[in-house]
N, C-alpha and C positions, 0 to 999 in steps of 0.2 A: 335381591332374592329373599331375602330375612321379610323384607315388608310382604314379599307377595304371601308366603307360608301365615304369617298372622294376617293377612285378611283371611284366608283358609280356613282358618283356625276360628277366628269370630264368627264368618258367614255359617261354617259347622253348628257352631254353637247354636246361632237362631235359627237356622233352619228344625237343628234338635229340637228347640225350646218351643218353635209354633209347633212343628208337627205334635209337639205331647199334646199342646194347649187344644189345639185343631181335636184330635181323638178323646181327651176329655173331657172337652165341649161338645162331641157326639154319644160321650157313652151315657149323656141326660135323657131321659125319652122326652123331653119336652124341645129341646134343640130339634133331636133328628126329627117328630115331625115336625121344627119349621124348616129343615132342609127336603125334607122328601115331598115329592108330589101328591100324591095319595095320603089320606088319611090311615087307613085301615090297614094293621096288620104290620106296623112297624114297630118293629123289634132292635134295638141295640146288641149289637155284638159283647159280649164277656170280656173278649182282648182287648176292646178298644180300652180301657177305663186299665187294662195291666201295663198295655203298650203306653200307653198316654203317660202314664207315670214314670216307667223307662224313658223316656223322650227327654222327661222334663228333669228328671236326675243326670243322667247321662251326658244333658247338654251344658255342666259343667266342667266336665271333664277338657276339651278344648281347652277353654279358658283356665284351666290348673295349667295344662301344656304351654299358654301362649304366654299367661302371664303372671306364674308362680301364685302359692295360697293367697298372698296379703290381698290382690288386686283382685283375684277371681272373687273371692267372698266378697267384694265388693259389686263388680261389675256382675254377677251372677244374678242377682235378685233384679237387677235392674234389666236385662234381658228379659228376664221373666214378665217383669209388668210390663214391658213394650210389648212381648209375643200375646201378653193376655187382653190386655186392651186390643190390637189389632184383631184378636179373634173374634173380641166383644163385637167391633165394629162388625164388621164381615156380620156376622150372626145377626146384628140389628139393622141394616142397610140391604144388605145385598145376600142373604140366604142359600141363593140359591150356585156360588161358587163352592160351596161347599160339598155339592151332592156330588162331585166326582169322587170326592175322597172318601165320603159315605157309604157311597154301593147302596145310596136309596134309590128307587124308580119314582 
């Protein structure tokens, strides 16, 4: 039971740490249009770039819970660069999975 709560607890964590990466890799006007279809009239939301930062602070907190300060300070940063390089990717390969999460047309 203990294992299943700390996978819990890490998958939390990265899923926090993309989704921040995810919204302030959209709150670029230069990202969202390579995500949106259209050119014209694409505008970034304000929240994205507040939420995005909530996301990516936040998604320490699991890892405080799962595996006290010493370890999280450790493994915390390192989440971060996994979530941020996979968004790099996504954003350079494949663009256009992100437009769900956008609410570009």
């Amino acid at each position: 039971m203990a294992l299943l709560i700390d996978l819990a607890l890490l998958a939390a964590a990265v899923v926090l740490s993309i989704g921040g990466c995810v919204l302030l890799a959209l709150s670029q006007p230069r990202n969202m249009r390579r995500v949106s279809i259209s050119d014209t009239g694409v505008t970034t939301p304000a929240w994205f770039r507040v939420v995005g930062w909530c996301g990516v602070v936040l998604s320490c907190a699991p890892l405080f819970a799962r595996d006290g300060a010493s370890f999280a300070m450790l493994l915390w940063p390192l989440t971060l660069a996994g979530s941020a390089v996979f968004v790099a990717m996504v954003l350079a390969f494949k663009p256009s999975l992100l437009r769900l999460l956008s609410g570009a047309r």
